[in-house]
C-alpha positions in Angstrom: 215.6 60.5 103.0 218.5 60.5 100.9 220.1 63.3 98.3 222.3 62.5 95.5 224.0 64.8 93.5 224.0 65.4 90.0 227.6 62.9 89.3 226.1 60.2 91.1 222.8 60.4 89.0 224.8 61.3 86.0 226.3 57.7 86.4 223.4 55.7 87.3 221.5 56.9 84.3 224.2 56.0 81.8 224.5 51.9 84.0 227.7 52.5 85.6 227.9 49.6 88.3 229.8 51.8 91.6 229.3 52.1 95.2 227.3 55.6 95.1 224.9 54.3 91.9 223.9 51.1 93.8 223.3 53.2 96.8 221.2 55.4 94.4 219.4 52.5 93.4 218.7 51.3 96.9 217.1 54.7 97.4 215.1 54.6 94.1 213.6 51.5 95.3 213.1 52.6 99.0 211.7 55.5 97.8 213.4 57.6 100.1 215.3 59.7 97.2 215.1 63.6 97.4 216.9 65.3 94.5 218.1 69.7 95.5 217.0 71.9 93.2 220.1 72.3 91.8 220.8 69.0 91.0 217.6 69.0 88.8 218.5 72.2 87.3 221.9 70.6 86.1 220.5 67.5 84.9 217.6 69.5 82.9 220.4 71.7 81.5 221.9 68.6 79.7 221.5 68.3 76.1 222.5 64.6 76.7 219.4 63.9 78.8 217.5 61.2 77.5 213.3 61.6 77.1 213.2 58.9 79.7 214.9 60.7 82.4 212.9 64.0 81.7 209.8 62.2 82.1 210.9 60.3 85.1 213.1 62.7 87.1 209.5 64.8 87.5 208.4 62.7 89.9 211.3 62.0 92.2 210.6 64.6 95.7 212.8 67.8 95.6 213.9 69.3 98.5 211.2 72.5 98.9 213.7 75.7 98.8 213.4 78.4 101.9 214.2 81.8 102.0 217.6 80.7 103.3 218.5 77.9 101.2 221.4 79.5 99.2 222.3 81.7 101.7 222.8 78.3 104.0 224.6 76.8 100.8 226.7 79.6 101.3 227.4 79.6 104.8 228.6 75.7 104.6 231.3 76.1 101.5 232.4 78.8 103.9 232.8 76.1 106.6 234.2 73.5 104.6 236.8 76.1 103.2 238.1 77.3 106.6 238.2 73.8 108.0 240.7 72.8 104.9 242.7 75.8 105.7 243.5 74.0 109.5 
């Protein structure tokens, strides 16, 4: 299982040729790609989405959100934040 965020897609869907976007593809085709719920909120919140990708983006797995999920969210942008700071 593999999660891409909403830059990496953002990419792939308009044929930019990079590391992350052929490793999107990879995943595509493996289907092993699992899309947050946030990432599908931002991509769905784009006027510049094409019909295609709102027809096909449906049918890519989400990850199933918990109780915890943004509270876990949270917790790790805490982490990352203090582990800058040292």
């Amino acid at each position: 299982m593999i999660a891409a965020d909403t830059s990496t897609i953002v990419a792939f869907l308009q044929g930019e040729n990079a590391a992350d976007t052929r490793l999107l593809k990879q995943a595509i085709d493996d289907e092993i790609l699992i899309l947050p719920p946030v990432v599908i909120a931002e991509l769905f919140s784009s006027p510049k989405l094409s019909k295609d990708a709102k027809a096909t983006l449906p049918e890519i797995p989400t990850i199933p959100i918990k109780l915890d999920y943004w509270a876990k969210a949270g917790q790790l942008w805490f982490v990352q934040e203090l582990a800058e700071m040292f």
